[in-house]
VOBA-1610 file (N, C-alpha, C; in pm, whole numbers, padded with zeros to 5 digits, always signed):
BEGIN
Unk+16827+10037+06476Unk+16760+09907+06467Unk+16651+09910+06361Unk+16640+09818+06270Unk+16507+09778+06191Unk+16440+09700+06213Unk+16291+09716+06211Unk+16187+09590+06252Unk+16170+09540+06112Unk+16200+09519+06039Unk+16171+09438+05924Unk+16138+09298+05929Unk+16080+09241+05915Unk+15977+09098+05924Unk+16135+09016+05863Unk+16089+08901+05963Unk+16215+08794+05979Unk+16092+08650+05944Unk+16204+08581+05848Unk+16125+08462+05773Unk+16082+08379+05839Unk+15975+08332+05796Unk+15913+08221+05864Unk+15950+08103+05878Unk+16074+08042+05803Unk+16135+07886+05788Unk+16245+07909+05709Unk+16357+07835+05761Unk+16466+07770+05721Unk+16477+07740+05567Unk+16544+07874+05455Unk+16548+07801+05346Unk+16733+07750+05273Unk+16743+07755+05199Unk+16859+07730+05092Unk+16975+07833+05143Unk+16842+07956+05144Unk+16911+08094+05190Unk+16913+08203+05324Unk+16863+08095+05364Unk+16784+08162+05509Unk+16822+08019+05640Unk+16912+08097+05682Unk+16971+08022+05806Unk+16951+08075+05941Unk+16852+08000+06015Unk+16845+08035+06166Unk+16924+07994+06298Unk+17009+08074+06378Unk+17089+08029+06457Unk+17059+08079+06634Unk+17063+07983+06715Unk+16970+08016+06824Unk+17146+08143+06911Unk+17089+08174+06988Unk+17196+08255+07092Unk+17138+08241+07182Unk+17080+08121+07281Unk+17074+08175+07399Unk+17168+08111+07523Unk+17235+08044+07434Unk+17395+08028+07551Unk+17512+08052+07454Unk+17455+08192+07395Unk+17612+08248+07325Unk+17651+08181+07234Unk+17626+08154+07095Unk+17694+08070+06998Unk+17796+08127+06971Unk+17894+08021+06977Unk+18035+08021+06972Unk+18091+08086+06829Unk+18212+08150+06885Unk+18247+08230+06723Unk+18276+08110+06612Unk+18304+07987+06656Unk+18359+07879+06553Unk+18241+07832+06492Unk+18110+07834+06569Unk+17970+07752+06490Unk+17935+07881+06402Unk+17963+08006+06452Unk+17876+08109+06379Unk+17973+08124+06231Unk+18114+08103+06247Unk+18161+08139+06117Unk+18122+07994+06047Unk+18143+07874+06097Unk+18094+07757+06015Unk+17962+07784+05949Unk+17876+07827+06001Unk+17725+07849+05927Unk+17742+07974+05874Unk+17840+08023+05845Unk+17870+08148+05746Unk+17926+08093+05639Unk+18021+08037+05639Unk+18155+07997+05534Unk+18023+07873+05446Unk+17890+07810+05555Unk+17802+07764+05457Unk+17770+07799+05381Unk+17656+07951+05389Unk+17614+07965+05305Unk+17657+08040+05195Unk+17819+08133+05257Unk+17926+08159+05122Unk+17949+08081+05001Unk+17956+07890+05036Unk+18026+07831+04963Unk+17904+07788+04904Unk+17764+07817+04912Unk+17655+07792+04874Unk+17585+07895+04790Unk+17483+07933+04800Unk+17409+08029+04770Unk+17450+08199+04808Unk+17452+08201+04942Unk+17467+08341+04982Unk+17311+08300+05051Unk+17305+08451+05136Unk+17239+08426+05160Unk+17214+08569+05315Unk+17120+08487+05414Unk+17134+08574+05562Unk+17086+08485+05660Unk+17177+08541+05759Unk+17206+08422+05876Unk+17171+08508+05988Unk+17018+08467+06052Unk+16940+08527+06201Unk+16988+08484+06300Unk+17094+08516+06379Unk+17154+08482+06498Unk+16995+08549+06646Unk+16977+08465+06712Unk+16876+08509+06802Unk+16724+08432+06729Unk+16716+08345+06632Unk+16628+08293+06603Unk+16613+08099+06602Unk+16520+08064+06683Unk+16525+07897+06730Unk+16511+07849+06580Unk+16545+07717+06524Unk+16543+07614+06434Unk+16386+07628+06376Unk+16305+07618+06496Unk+16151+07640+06434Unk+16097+07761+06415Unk+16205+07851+06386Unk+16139+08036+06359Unk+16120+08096+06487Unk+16125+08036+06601Unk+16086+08099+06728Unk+16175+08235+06742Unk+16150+08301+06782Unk+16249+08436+06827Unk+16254+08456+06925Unk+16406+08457+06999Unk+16441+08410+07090Unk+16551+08550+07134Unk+16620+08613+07074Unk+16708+08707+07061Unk+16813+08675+07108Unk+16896+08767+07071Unk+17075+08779+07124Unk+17109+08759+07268Unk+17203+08721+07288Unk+17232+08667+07417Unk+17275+08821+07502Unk+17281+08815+07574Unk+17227+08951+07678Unk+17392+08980+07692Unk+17497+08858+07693Unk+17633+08955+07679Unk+17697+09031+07528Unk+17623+08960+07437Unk+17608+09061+07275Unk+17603+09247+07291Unk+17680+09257+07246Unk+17731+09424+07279Unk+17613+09481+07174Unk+17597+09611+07226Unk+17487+09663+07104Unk+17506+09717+06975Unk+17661+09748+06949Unk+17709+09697+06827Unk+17799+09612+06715Unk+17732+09516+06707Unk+17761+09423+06681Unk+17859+09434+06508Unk+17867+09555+06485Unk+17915+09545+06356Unk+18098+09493+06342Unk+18125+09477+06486Unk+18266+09434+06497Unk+18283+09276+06445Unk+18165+09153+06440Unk+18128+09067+06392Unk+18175+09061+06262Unk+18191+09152+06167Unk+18233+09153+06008Unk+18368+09149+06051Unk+18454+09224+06122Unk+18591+09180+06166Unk+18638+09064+06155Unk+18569+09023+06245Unk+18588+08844+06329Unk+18554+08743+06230Unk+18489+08786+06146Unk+18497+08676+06034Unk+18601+08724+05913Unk+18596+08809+05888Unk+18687+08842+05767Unk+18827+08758+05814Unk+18878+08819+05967Unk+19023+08752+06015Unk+18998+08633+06033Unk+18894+08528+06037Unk+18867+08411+06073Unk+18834+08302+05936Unk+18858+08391+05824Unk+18805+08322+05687Unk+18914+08268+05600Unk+18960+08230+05537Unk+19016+08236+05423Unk+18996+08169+05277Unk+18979+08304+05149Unk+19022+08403+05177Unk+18909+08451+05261Unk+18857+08625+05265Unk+18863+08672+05335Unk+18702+08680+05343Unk+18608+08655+05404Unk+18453+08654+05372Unk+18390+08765+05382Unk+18343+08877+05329Unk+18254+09009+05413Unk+18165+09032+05431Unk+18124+09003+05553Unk+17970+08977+05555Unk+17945+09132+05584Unk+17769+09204+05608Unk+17718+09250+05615Unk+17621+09248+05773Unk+17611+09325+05827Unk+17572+09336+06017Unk+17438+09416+06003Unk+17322+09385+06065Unk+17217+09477+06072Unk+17189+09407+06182Unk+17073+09460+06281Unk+17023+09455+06410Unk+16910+09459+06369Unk+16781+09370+06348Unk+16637+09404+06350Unk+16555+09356+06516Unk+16457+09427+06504Unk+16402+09451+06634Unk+16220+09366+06614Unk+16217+09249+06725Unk+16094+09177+06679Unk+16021+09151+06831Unk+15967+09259+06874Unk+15856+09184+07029Unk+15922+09248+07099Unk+16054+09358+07106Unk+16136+09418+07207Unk+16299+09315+07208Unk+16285+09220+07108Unk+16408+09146+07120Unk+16492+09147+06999Unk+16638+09169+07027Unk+16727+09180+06926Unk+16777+09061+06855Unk+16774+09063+06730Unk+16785+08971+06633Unk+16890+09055+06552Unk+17027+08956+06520Unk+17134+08972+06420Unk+17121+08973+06321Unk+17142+09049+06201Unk+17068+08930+06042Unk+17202+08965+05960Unk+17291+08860+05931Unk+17426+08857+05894Unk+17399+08833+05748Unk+17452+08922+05660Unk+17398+08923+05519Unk+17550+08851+05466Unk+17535+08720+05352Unk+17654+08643+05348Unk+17638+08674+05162Unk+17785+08689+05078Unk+17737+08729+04983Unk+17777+08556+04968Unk+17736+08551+04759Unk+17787+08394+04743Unk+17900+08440+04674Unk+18021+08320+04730Unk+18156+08342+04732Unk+18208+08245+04506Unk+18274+08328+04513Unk+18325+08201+04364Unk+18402+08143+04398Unk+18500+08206+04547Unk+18636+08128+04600Unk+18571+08052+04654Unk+18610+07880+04689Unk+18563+07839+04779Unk+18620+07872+04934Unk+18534+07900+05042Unk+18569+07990+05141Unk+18611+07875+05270Unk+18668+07896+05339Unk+18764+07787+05457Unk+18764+07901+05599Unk+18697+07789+05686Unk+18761+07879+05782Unk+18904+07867+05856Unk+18948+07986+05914Unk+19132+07976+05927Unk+19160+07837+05993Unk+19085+07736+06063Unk+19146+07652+06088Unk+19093+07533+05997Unk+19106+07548+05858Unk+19085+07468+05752Unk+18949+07389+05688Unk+18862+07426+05819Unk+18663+07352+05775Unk+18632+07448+05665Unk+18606+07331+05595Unk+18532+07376+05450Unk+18404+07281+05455Unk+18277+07397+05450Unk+18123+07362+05446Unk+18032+07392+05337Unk+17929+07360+05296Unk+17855+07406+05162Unk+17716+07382+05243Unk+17643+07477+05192Unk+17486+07412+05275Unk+17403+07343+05129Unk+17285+07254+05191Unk+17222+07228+05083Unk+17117+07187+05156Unk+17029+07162+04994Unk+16845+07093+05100Unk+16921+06917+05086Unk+16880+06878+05240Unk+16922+06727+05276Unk+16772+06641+05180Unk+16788+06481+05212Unk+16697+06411+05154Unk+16579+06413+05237Unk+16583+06524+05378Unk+16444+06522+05431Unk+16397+06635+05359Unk+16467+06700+05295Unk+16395+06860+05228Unk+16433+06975+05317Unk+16501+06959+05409Unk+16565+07012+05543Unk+16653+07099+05470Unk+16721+07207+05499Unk+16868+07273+05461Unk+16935+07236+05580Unk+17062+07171+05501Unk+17173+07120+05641Unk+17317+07180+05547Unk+17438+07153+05710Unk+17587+07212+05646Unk+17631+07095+05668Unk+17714+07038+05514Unk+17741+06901+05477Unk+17907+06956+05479Unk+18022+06852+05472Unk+18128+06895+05402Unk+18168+06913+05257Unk+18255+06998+05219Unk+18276+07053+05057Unk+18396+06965+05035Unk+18405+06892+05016Unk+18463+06824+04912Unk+18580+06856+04818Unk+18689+06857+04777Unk+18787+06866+04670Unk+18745+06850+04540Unk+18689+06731+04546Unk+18614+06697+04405Unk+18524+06762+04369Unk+18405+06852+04460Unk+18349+06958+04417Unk+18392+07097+04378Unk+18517+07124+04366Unk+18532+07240+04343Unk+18505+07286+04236Unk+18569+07181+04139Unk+18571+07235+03999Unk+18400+07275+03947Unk+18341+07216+03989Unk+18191+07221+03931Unk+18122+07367+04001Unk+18225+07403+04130Unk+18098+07541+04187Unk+18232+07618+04084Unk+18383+07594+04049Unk+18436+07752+03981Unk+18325+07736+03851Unk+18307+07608+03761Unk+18255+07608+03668Unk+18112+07732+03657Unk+18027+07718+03774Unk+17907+07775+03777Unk+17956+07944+03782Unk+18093+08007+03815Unk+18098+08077+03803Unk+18186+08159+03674Unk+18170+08062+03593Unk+18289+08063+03455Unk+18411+08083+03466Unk+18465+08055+03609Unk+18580+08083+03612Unk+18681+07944+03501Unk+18611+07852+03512Unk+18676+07733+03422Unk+18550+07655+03329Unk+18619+07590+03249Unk+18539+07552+03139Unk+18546+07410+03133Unk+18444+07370+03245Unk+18452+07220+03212Unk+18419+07110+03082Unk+18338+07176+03029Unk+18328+07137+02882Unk+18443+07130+02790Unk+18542+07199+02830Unk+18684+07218+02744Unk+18776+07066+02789Unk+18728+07011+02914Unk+18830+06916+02966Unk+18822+06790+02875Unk+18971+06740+02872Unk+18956+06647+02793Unk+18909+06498+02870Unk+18828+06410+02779Unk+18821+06275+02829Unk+18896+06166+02800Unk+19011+06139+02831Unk+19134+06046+02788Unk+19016+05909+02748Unk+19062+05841+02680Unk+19022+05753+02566Unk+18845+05717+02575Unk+18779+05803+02594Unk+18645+05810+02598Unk+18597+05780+02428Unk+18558+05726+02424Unk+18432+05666+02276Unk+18262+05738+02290Unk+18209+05692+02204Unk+18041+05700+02149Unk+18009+05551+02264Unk+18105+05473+02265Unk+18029+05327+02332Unk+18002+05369+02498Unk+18111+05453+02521Unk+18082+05502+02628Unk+17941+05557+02719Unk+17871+05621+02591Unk+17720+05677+02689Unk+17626+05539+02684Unk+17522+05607+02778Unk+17438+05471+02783Unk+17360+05459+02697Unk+17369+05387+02602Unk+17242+05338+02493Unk+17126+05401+02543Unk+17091+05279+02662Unk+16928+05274+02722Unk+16878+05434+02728Unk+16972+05463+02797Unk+16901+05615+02879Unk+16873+05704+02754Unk+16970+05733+02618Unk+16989+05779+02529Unk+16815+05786+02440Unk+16793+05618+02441Unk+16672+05601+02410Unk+16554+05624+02477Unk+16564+05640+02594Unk+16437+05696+02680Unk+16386+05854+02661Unk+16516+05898+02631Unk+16502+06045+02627Unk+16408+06086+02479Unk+16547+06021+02383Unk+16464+06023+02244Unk+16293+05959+02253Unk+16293+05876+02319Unk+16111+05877+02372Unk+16056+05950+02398Unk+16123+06035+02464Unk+16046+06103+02595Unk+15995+06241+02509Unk+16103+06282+02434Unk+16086+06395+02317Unk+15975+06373+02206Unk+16001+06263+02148Unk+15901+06191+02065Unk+15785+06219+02062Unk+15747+06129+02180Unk+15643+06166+02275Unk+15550+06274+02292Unk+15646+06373+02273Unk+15563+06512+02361Unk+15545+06640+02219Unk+15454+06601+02112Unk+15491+06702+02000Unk+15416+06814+02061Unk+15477+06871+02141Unk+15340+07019+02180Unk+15444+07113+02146Unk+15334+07271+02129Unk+15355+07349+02100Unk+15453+07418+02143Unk+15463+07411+02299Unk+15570+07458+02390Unk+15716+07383+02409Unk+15747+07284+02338Unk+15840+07229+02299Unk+15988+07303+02295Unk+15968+07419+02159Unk+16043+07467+02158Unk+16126+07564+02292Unk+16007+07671+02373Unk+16031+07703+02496Unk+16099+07594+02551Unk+16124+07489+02589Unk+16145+07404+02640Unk+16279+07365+02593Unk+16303+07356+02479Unk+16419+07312+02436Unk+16509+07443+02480Unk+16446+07583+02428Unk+16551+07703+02529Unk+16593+07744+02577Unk+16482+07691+02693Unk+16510+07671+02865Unk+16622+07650+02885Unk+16641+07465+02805Unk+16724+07390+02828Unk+16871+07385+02806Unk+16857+07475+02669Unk+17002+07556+02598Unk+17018+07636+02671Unk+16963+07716+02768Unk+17022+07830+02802Unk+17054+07782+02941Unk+17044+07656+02996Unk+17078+07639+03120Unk+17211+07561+03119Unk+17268+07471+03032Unk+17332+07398+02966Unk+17484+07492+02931Unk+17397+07588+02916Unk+17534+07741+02874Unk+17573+07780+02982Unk+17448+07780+03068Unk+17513+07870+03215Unk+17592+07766+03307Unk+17602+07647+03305Unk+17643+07540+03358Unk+17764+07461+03264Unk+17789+07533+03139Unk+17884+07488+03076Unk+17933+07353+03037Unk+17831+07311+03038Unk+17751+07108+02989Unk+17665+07111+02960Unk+17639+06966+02912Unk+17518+06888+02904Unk+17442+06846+03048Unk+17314+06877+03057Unk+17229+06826+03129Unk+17233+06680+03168Unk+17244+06622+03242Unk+17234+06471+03297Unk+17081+06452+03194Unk+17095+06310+03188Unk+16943+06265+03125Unk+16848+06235+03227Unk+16901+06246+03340Unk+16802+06188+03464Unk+16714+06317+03496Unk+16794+06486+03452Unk+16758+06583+03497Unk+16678+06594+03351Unk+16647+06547+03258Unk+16601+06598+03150Unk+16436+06535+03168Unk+16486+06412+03260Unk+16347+06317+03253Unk+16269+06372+03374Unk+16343+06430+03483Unk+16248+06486+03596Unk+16205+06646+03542Unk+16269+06738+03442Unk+16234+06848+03374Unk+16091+06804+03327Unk+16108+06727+03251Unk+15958+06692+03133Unk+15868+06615+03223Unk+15896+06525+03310Unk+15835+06480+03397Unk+15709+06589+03422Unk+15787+06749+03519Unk+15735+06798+03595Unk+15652+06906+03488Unk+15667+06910+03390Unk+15623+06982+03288Unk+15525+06934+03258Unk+15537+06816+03280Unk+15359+06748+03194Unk+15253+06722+03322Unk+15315+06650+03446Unk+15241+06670+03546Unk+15240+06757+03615Unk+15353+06851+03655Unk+15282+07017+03723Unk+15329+06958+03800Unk+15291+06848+03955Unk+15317+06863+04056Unk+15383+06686+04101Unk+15472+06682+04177Unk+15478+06525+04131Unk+15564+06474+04294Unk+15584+06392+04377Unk+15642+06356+04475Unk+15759+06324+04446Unk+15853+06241+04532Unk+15993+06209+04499Unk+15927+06016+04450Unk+15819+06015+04529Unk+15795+05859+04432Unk+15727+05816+04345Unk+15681+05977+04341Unk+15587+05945+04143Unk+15721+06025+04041Unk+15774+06040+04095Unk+15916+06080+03966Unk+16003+05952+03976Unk+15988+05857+04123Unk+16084+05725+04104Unk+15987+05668+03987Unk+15849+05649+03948Unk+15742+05582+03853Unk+15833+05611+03716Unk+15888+05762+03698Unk+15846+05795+03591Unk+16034+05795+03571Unk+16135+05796+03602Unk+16235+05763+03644Unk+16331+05617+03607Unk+16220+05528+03702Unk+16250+05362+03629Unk+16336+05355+03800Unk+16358+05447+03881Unk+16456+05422+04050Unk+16400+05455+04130Unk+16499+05422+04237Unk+16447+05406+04393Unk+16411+05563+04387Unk+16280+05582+04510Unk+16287+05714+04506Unk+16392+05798+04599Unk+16493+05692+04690Unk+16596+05795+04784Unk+16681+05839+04651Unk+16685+05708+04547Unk+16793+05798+04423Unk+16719+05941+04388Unk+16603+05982+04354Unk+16513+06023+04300Unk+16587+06186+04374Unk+16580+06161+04488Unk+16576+06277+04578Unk+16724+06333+04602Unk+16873+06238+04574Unk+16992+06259+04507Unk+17006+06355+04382Unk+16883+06319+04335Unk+16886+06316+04176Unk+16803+06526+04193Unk+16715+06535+04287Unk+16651+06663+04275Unk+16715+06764+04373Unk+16730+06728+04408Unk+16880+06803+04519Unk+16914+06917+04464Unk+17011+06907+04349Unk+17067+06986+04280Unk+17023+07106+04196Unk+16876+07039+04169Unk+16794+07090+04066Unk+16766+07195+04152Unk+16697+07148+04287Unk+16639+07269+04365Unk+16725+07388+04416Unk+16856+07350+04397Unk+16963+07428+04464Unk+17002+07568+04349Unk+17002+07472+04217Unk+17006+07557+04116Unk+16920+07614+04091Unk+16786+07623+04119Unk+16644+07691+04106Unk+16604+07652+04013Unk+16592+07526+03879Unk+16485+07489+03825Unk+16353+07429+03893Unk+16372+07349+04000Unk+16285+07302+04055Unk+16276+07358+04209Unk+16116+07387+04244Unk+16082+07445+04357Unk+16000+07322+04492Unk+16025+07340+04634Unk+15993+07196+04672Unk+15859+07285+04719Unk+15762+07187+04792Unk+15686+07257+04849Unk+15647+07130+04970Unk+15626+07181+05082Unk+15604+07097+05215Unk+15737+07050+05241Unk+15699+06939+05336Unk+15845+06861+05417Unk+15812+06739+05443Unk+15881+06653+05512Unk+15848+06494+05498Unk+15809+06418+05369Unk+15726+06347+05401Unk+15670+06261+05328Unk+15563+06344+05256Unk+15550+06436+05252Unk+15390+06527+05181Unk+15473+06618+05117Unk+15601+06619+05083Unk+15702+06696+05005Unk+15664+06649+04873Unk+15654+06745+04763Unk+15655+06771+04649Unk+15723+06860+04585Unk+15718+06861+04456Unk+15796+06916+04349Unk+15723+07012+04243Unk+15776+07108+04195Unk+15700+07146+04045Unk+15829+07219+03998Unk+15803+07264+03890Unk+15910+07358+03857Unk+15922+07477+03894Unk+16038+07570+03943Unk+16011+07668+03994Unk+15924+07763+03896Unk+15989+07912+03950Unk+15913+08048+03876Unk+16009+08047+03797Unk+16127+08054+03777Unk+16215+08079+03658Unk+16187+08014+03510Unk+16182+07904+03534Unk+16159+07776+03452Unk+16026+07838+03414Unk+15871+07863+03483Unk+15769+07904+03452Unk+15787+08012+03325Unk+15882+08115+03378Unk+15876+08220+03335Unk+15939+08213+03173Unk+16052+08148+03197Unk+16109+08086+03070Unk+16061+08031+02963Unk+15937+07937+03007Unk+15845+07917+02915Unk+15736+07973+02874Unk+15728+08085+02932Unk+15635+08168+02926Unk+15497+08124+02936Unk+15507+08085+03112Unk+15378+08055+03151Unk+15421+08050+03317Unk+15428+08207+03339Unk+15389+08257+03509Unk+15265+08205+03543Unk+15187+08201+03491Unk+15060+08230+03516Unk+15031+08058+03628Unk+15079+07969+03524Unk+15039+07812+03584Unk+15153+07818+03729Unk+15268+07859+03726Unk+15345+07883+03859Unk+15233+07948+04000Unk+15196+08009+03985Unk+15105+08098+04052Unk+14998+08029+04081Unk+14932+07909+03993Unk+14803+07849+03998Unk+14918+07733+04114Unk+15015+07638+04059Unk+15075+07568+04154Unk+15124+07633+04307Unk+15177+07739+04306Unk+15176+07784+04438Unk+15080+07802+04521Unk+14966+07856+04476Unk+14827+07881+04562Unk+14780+07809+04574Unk+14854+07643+04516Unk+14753+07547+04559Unk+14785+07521+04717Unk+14939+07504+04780Unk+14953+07483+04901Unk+14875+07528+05010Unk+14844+07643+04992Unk+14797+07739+05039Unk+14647+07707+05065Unk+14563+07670+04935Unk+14404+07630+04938Unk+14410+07496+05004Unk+14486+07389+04985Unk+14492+07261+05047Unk+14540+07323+05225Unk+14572+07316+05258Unk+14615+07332+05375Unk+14470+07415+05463Unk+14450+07526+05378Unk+14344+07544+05460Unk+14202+07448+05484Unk+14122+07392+05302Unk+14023+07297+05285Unk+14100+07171+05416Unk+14185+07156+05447Unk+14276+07030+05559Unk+14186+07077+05707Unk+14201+07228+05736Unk+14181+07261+05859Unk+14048+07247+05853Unk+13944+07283+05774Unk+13847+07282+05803Unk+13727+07178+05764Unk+13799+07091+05711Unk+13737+06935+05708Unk+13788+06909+05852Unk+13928+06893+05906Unk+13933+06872+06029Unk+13821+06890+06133Unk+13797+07020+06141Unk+13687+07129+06233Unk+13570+07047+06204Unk+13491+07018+06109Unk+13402+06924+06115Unk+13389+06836+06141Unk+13480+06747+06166Unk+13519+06604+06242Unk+13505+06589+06436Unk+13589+06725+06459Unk+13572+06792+06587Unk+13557+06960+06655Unk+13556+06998+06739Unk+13473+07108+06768Unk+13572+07223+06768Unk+13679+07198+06821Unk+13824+07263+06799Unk+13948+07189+06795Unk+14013+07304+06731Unk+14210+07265+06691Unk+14283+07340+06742Unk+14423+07250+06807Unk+14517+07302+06818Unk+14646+07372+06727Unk+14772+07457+06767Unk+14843+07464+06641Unk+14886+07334+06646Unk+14877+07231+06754Unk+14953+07092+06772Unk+14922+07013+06631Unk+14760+07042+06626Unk+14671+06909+06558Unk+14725+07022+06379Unk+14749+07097+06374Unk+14765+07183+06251Unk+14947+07153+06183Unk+15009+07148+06346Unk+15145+07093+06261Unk+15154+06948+06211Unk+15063+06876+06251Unk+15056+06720+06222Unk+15001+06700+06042Unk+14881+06819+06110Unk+14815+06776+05962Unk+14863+06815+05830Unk+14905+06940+05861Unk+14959+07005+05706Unk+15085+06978+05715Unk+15184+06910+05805Unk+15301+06906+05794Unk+15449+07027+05798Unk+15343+07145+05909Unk+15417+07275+05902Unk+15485+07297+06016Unk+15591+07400+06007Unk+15674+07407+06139Unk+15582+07484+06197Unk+15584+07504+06367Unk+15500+07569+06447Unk+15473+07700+06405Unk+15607+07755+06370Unk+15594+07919+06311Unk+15488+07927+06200Unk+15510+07810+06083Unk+15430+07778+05936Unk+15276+07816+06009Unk+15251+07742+06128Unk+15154+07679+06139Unk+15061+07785+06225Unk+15129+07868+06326Unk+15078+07965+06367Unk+15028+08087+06238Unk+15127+08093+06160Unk+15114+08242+06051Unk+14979+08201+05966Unk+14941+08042+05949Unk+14832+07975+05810Unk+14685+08007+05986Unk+14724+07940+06120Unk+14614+07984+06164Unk+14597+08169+06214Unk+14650+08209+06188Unk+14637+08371+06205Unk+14578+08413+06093Unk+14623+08364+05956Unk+14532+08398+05819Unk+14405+08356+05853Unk+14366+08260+05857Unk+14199+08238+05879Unk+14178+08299+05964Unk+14191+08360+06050Unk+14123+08430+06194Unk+14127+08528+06125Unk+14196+08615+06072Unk+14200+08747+05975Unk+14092+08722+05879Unk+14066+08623+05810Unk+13985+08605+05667Unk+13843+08567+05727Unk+13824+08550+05873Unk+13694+08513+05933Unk+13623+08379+05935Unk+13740+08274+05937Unk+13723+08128+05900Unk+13707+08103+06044Unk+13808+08124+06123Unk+13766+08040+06261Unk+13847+08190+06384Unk+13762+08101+06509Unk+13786+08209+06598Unk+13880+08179+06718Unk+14007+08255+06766Unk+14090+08226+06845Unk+14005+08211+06983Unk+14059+08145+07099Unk+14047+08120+07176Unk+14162+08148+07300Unk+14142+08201+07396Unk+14276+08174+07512Unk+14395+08228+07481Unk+14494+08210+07526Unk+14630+08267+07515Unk+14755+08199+07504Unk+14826+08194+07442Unk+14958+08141+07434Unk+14956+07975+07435Unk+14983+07901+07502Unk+14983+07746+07497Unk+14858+07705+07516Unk+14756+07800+07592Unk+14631+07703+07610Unk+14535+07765+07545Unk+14585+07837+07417Unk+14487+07874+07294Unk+14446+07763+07182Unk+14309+07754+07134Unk+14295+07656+07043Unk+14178+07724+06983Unk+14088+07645+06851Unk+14064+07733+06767Unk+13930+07669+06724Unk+13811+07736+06690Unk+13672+07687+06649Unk+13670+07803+06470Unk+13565+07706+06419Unk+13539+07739+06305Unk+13398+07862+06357Unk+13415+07963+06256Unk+13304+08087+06237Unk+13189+08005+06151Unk+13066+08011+06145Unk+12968+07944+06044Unk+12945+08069+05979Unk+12954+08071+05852Unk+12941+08145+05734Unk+12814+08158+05725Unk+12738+08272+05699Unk+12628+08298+05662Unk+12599+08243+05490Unk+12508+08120+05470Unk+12497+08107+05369Unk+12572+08052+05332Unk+12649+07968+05407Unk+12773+07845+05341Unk+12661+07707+05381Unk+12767+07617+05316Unk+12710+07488+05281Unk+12695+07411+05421
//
């Protein structure tokens, strides 16, 4: 068994699946054959939706590596996952390592799934589609969609308008980092074996000039609805140019670390990430001044975090000497420390 630290939230690549009335071999290979036909990824069997850890169901044999069996014969073609056992509080947790597939993967009785982030910012398992295939072999060069022909396609064909927004949008922006930018863009264009949508070119530069932006200050900058907006970033985030940060309605955008790095500027990635981090806490403790103590209740409301999020951000301040725990388990809640020499 390994105790190795198990994630705190549900990502792209990180799928939590509860066991405590035995999940069925048909849901467990469906949320496998997801994240095959997706990313890849690892799938925590014994862990609740909100990070809770909950462990393996007590008729789960203690080695579970017969599980890579049962899916390989249950896949087609054939899926191979990876079996480890980590150990968290005295309770056993599965962690099913899924590689990403180029075949698209089916299970033997024909469900074909893809996971993705939904329009709440959520990761959900949607159905895969026919018409998507060609675009995930493309991502793996197995075919060259750029080579396909367009039966009687013209120049009248693209859109004027959009054509001209872009040429604006370039215009516009004579900075230095331009060129980075244009490289980025060539070199993503290659790996994807097309042209960039112009909608993805306008939320790129968008997020480049403002750093941090919602799904309805990119509908501003866009000219659409912002549910299009969030159609429209979907993809981006899946492919890793763009990174989300929060959930709901307090969900935002920037560009990921790749993109940072590409342009050769880690440095501002790092300043945008730590901002979540400083806001959320300056949140708790304007709160605390309003009233005398907080719950994790009043902490998942405010910052918009899952209970797990929300327990790990109030355990940091109790560590950093911001505020002081109280009580135990459900009827614990939390007061601010007064700083010697704070304001």
């Amino acid at each position: 068994m390994t105790a190795r630290m198990i994630p705190l939230r549900e990502t792209l690549e990180v799928e939590f699946k509860s066991d405590r009335d035995s999940l069925s071999d048909d849901q467990l290979i469906e949320a496998l054959i997801c994240l095959a036909n997706a990313q890849g990824g690892v799938l925590y069997l014994g862990v609740e939706d909100d990070g809770q850890v909950t462990g393996l169901h007590i008729k789960r044999p203690q080695d579970i590596s017969g599980l890579a069996a049962l899916v390989a014969n249950r896949t087609a073609p054939s899926l191979h996952i990876r079996t480890e056992i980590l150990l968290h509080e005295n309770l056993r947790v599965a962690a099913l390592t899924v590689p990403r597939s180029p075949e698209v993967i089916a299970r033997s009785d024909g469900l074909v799934k893809r996971r993705r982030i939904g329009g709440n910012g959520q990761p959900e398992c949607v159905p895969f589609l026919p018409h998507e295939y060609p675009s995930r072999r493309a991502d793996f060069r197995l075919i060259d969609l750029s080579a396909e022909v367009m039966a009687d396609a013209t120049l009248a064909d693209f859109d004027s308008l959009q054509r001209e927004r872009l040429r604006s949008v370039i215009a516009n922006n004579p900075r230095s980092d331009n060129l980075a930018f244009v490289r980025m863009v060539l070199h993503e264009e290659a790996r994807q074996h097309g042209a960039l949508p112009v909608e993805t070119l306008l939320i790129l530069t968008s997020l480049r000039e403002a750093r941090r932006l919602s799904a309805a200050e990119l509908s501003a900058h866009l000219q659409c609805a912002a549910t299009q907006v969030l159609k429209l970033i979907e993809p981006l985030v899946e492919n890793g140019l763009v990174q989300a940060h929060g959930i709901g309605r307090g969900r935002q955008y920037t560009l990921s670390p790749q993109v940072y790095k590409q342009l050769g500027q880690s440095a501002e990635y790092a300043r945008q990430a730590g901002f979540d981090e400083l806001q959320q806490v300056e949140l708790i403790r304007n709160l605390l001044r309003q009233q005398t103590r907080i719950k994790r209740e009043d902490v998942i409301a405010l910052c918009r975090l899952s209970p797990r999020q929300a327990k790990h951000r109030l355990d940091q301040m109790v560590a950093r000497g911001l505020l002081e725990r109280h009580g135990e388990k459900r009827g614990s809640y939390y007061t601010a420390i007064t700083q010697t020499g704070a304001d």
